[in-house]
N, C-alpha and C positions, 0 to 999 in steps of 0.2 A: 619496728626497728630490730634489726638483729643482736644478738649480746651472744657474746663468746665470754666460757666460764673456765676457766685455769682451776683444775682440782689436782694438789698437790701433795703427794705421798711423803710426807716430811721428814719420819728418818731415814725414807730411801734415799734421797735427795741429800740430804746429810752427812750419809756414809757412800756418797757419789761424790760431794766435791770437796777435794784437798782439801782448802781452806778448813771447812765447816769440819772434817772429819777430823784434824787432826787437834781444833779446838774441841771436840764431843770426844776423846779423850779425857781431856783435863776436866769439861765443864760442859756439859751436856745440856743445861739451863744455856749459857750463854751459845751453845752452837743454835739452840732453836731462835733465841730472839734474835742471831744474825740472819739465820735464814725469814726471820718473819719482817726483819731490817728488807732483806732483798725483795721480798715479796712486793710488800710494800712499795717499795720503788717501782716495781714492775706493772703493779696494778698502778700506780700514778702514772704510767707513760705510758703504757698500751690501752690503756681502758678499761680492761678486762674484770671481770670480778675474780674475783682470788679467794680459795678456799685451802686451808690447808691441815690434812688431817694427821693427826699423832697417835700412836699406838697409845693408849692409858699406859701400859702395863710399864713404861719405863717413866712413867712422870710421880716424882718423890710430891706432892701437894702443886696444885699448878697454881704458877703465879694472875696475879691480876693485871699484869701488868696489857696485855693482851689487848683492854679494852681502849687502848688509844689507838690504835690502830682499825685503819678500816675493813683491811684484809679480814676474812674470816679464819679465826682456829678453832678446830674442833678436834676435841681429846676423846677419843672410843671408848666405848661402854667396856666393863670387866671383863668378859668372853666374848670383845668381837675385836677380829681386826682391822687393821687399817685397810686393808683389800677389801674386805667388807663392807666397810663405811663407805668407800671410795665407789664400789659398786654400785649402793643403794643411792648414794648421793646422784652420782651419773644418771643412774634410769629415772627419780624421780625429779630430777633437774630437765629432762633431756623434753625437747619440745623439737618443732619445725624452725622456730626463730632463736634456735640454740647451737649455740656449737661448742660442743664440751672438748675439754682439754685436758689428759691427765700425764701427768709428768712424774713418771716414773722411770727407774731400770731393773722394773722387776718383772721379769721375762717370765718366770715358774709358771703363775698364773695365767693361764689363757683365761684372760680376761675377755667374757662375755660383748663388756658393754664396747670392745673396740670391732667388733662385729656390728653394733647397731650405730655405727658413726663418729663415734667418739676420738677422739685423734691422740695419739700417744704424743707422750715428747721425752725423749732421757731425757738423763743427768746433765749429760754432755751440752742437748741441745741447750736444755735452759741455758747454764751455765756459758757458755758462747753466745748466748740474747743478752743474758744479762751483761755480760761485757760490752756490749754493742751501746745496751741504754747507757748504764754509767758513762760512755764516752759521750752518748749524746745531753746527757743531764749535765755533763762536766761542757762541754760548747756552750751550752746554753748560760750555763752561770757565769764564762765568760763574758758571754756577750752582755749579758744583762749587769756584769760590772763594769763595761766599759761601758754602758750607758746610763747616764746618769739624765734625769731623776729617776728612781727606782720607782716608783707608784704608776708610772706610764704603762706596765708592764702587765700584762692581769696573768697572775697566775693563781691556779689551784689552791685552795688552801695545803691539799697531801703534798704538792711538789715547793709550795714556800718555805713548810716544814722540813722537808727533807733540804732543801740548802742552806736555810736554817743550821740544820747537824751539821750537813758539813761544815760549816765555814766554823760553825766552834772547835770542828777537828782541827782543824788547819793550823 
């Protein structure tokens, strides 16, 4: 079985989309758990495993909160970066039944590992996927309200959870 692995440059990603950037301002805690909000959702709809790495050097004591989620985060050791991490993760991730995925826009680095297979994605890209699922997580919870009995319905535990949230937003 093949598995595609979404490895995710998190304050690049961050200080790439609007939203997140202009929350990581005021609250730099709250821009990570929405991007790990998003993630999260994206690993519930695509499949995908989701890994998302954070520079240490900007995390004031990291919260726990991290372990309800199924996405991985991974906060860098004290002298390494996130380019780094992201690297080492890739090569030793990286198989024949892999398809690595890293989502950055961080162009500086000629990164190696996009030489051995690995497939880039900006900011942008995610960010225009992620618009795409929410629209289709948001059909879905339509339909699944206008059909009642709810139980008929098998879904995920990660995506009953995420409509779950929403509907307390609502």
């Amino acid at each position: 079985m093949n598995m595609d692995i979404m490895i995710v440059d998190g304050y690049n990603i961050i200080g790439a989309w609007p939203e997140l950037r202009a929350l990581k301002n005021s609250d730099l805690a709250a821009a990570r758990d929405r991007l790990i909000d998003n993630m999260a959702e994206y690993q519930a709809y695509t499949g995908y495993r989701v890994i998302i790495v954070f520079d240490a050097q900007f995390v004031k004591g990291v919260e726990k909160k991290y372990k309800n989620f199924k996405v991985e985060v991974i906060f860098t050791r004290e002298n390494e970066t996130a380019d780094e991490r992201i690297e080492k993760l890739a090569i030793s991730l990286s198989n024949r039944k892999t398809q690595i995925h890293v989502a950055t826009s961080d162009y500086t680095e000629q990164w190696a590992i996009f030489g051995q297979g690995a497939l880039r994605k900006s900011a942008r890209e995610l960010l225009t996927e992620m618009e795409v699922i929410k629209k289709g997580i948001e059909k879905s919870v339509k339909k699944i309200q206008t059909k009642k009995p709810l139980s008929k319905i098998p879904l995920s535990d990660e995506v009953a959870e995420i409509f779950e949230k929403w509907r307390r937003e609502q």
